[in-house]
N, C-alpha and C positions, 0 to 999 in steps of 0.2 A: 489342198490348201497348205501344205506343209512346206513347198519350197514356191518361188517366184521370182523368175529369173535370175535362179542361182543365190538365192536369198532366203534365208528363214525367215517364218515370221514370226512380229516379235513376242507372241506368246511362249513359241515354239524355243525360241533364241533364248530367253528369260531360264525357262527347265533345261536347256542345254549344258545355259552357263552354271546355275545352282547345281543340274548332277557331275559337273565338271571340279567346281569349288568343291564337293561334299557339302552341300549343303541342301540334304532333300525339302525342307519341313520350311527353308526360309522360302517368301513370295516375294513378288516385285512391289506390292503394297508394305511389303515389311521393310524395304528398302527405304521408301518413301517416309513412314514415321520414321525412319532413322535418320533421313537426310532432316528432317523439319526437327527433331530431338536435336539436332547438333546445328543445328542453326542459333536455337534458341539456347544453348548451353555458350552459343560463339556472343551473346548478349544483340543477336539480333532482335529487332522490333515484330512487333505482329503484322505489318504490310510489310516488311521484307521478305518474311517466309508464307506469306498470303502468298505472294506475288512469285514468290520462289516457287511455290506448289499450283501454280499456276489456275488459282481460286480465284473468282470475279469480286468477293469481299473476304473481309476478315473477321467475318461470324463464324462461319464454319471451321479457322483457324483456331479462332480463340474459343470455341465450345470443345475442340478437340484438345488443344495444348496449354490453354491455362493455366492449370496444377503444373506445366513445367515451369513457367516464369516465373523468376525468382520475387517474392514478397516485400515488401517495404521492412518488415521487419529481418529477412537477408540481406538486404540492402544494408541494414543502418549497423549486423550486425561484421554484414564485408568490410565496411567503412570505418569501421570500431577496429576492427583487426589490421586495417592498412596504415592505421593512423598509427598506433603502437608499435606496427613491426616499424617503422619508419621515427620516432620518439627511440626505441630502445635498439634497432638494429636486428639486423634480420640473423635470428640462432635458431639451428635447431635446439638448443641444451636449453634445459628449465631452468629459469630462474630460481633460484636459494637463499637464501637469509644471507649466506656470507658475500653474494654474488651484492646487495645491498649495504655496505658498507664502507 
């Protein structure tokens, strides 16, 4: 079962390309929480990366990836911090008492 018409298959193809990367210990399901980690980091929605991971609902999404989604209270505290940088101007340098004057 190892090749088929000049073709690996794709279990076969998966360890190839991991002992090829150096990458013994990573799977192809490790791959997959990573694509759906960065889906949701890209502020996608739970039926976008449902539908990305090609799941029939987004139960099983959202039982797996929930603790990634950012909280209301990240939310209000992004929104706090965009509001400021954009009122006082975007510095890396700390503010100082003489910098208020």
């Amino acid at each position: 079962m190892a090749a088929r018409a000049g073709r690996l298959a794709p279990h076969l193809y998966c360890r190839k390309t991991r002992r090829d990367a150096t990458l013994p210990t990573a799977k192809l399901h490790d791959l997959r929480h990573l694509y759906a980690s960065g889906l949701i980091a890209a502020s996608c929605d739970v039926v976008t990366v449902q539908r990305a991971l090609g799941r029939s609902s987004p139960t099983v999404t959202l039982n797996t990836y929930a603790h990634l989604w950012p909280t209301a209270e990240d939310r209000t505290r992004a929104g706090a911090a965009a509001m400021l940088a954009e009122v006082l101007g975007r510095t890396d340098e700390p503010l100082t008492n003489d910098d208020a004057a």
